[in-house]
N, C-alpha and C positions, 0 to 999 in steps of 0.2 A: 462432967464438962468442967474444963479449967482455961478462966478468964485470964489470959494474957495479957504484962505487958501495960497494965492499969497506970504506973507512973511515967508512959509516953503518949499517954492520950489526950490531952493538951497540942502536942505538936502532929498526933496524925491527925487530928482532927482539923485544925490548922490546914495541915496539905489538904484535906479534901474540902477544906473551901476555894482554894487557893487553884485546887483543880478544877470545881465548879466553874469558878471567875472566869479561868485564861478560856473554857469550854465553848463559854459564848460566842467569843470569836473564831472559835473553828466551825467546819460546814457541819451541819448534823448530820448523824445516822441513822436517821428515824427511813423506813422503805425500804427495799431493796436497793445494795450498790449497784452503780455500775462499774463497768470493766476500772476505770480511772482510778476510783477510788479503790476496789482491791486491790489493784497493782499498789495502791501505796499504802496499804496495809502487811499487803506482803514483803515492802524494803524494809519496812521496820517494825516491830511490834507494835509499839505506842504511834502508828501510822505517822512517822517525820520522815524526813527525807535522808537520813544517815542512816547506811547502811550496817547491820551488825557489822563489830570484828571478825573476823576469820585464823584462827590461830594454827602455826603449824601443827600443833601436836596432834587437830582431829584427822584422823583417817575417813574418808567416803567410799564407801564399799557397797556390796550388794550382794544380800544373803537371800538365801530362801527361794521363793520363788520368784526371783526380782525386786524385792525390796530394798529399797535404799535408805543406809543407814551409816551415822557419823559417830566412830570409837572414838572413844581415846584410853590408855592404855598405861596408866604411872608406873611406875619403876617397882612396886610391892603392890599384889592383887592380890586380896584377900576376899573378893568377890566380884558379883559383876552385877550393873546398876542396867536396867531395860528402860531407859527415860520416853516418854509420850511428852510432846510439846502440847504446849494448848495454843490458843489462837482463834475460839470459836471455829472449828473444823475447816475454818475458811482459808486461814491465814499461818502465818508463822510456817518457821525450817527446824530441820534439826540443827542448821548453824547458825540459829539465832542468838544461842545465848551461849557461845563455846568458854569464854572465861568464866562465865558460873561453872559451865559441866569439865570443865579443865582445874578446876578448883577442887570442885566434888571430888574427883576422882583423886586427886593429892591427897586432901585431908581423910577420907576415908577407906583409901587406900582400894576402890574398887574398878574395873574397866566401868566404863560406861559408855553405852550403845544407844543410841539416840535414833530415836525413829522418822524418817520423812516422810509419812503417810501421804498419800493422794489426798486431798484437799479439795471440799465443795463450794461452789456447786458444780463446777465441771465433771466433778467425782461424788457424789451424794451416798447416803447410806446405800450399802453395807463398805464400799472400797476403802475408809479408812478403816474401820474395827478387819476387815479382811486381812490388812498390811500388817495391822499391829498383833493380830493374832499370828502370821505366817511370820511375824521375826523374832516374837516367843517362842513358837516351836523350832525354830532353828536356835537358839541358843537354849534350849531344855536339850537338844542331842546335842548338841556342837561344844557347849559353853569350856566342858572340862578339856577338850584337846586342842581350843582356841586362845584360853585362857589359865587352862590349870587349876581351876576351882567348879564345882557343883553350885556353891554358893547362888542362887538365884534374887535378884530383888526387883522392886516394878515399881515405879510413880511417875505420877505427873504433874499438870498445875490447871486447872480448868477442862477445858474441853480433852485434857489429856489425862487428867486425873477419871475425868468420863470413861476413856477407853483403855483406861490400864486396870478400870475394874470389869470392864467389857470381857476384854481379854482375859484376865481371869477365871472367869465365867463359860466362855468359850472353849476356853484346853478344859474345864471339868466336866461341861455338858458334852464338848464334841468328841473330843479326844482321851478323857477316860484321867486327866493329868491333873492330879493334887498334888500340893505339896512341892513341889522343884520350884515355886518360889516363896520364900519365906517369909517374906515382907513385903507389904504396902505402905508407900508414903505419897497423900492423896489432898491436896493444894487446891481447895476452893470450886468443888468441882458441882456440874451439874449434875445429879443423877435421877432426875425425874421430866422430863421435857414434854411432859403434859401440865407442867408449873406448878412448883410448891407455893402455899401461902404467902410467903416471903417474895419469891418470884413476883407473884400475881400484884403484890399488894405494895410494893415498892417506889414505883410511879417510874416519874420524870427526871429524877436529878440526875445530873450529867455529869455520872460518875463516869470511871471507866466499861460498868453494866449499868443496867437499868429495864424497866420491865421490858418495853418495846424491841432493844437494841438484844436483849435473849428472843424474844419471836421471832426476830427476824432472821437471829444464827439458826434458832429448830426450821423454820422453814426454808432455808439454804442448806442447810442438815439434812431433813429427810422431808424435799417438799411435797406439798398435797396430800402429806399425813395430816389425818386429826388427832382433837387429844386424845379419845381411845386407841387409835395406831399405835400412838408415842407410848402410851400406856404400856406396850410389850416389853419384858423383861428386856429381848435383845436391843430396845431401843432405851427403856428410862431401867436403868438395873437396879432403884431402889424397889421394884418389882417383884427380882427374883429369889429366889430361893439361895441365901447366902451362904447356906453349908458349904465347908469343907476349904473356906478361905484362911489367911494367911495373919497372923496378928498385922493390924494397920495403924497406922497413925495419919490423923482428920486432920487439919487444920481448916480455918476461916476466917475471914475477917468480920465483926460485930455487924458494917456497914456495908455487907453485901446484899447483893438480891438472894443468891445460894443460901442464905444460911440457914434457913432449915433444910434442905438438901443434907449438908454434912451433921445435924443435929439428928433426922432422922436416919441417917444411913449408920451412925455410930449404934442408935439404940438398937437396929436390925441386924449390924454385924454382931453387937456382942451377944445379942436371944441367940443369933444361930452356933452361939458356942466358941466365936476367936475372940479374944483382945483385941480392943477395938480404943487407941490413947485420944480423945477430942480435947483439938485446942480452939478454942476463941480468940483472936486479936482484939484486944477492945478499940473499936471507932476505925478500923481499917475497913477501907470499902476492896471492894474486887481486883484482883491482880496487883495488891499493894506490893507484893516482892518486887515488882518492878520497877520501883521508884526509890530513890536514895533516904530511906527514911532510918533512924535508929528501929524501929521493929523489923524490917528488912532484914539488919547486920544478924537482928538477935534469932528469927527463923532459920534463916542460912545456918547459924551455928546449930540451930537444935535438928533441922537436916539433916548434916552433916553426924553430928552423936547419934542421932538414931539409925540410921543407913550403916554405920560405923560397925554399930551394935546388935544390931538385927538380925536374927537365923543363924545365930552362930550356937 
């Protein structure tokens, strides 16, 4: 494990008071939403009322068996990126954050294909890992005579870093498919939704997560499961049997609920044999990329070098 990032912890720490403070005044998330407030989770990530940018460069399309999904496509493809949004399965687009993934794709030179899974709880387990496995397997055939390269890679940021190891798992248990992607790059994610220690034991603070505000996505996720349900590989996949995956690189922030999630998931990828790089953000809480902080600038960059670098 390598603690990031130690000389800005003063100022992340700072935002997340500073998040706490402005939190009071907004309505809380503690229960089930209703319809009001998803809809304004869905305008915006960070639930405000500006709606992401839209940039020409992404294409919207529909591959596979109906899935829809948002390219883009820089001028030198040296590979091709399969991005999962996160959003607690509820929330978020694939054009949610297109000048990040329009940046990605410049600086490391890769297409990237961004997934619009179905979204709970109108759509509840299995409809999102179904979409995101059915637009894996269309660029595992498709990728070279779409893009010109074999090059395969997967990541996401939470609830997508969830289901980019979902999927994973899925082309090797279902479909027999190792190896056509060669990297993982896996942003804070959940991978136990019967709740790690960290999860459990986290409380109240009105972060961006917190213990409550995760029960509430797993039971919007796959409701009227208990924790032995959640317990199944195809639902929490620090579960399953990790052979035969791709070297990964973990990230997390100090000050999340997940962090043992990526702390155990790194020791279980590397027993089963890959490379498996864990970073630590010191004093970053949950979904810190999303805020303008100097550990932001410096993840992005190391993103970017590693996607860059990877499976090649």
């Amino acid at each position: 494990m390598t603690i990031t990032d130690e000389d800005c912890l003063t100022e992340t720490l700072e935002f997340n008071k500073r998040f706490e403070a402005a939190a009071t005044n907004r309505p809380s998330r503690e229960g089930k939403p209703d319809a009001a407030l998803l809809a304004a989770l869905r305008r915006n990530r960070l639930g405000g009322d500006t709606p992401p940018v839209r940039l020409p460069h992404g294409q919207d399309r529909v591959v596979g068996d109906g899935v829809r999904v948002r390219v883009f496509v820089p001028d030198r493809v040296d590979g091709v990126y399969l991005h999962i949004h996160g959003g607690g399965w509820a929330f978020g687009s694939a054009d949610g954050q297109d000048e990040r993934l329009w940046s990605l794709a410049g600086r490391a030179r890769l297409a990237v294909v961004s997934v619009d899974y179905r979204l709970a709880p109108e759509h509840p387990f299995p409809a999102g890992p179904d979409d995101c496995e059915a637009a894996a397997r269309w660029l595992v055939r498709h990728a070279a005579a779409e893009f010109g390269t074999e090059r395969l890679l997967i990541g996401g940021e939470s609830a997508g870093a969830h289901l980019s190891l979902v999927t994973l798992l899925r082309l090797r248990d279902r479909h027999g498919i190792v190896g056509a992607f060669r990297a993982a790059h896996l942003l804070f994610g959940p991978y136990d939704l019967s709740m790690t220690p960290s999860q459990r034991s986290f409380g109240t603070r009105r972060l961006l997560s917190n213990t409550e505000t995760l029960r509430q996505t797993y039971e919007l996720f796959t409701p009227g499961m208990g924790a032995e349900q959640r317990r199944d590989p195809e639902v929490s996949p620090l579960f399953a049997d990790l052979g035969g995956l791709p070297p990964a690189r973990i990230v997390v922030g100090g000050e999340d609920p997940l962090l043992d999630d990526s702390l155990f998931l790194a020791r279980r990828w590397r027993a089963a044999g890959a490379p498996a790089r864990l970073g630590v953000v010191a004093g970053a809480m949950h979904g810190f990329t999303l805020f303008p902080l100097t550990v932001t600038e410096r993840e992005q960059r190391r993103g970017w070098d590693f996607l860059s670098a990877a499976g090649r």
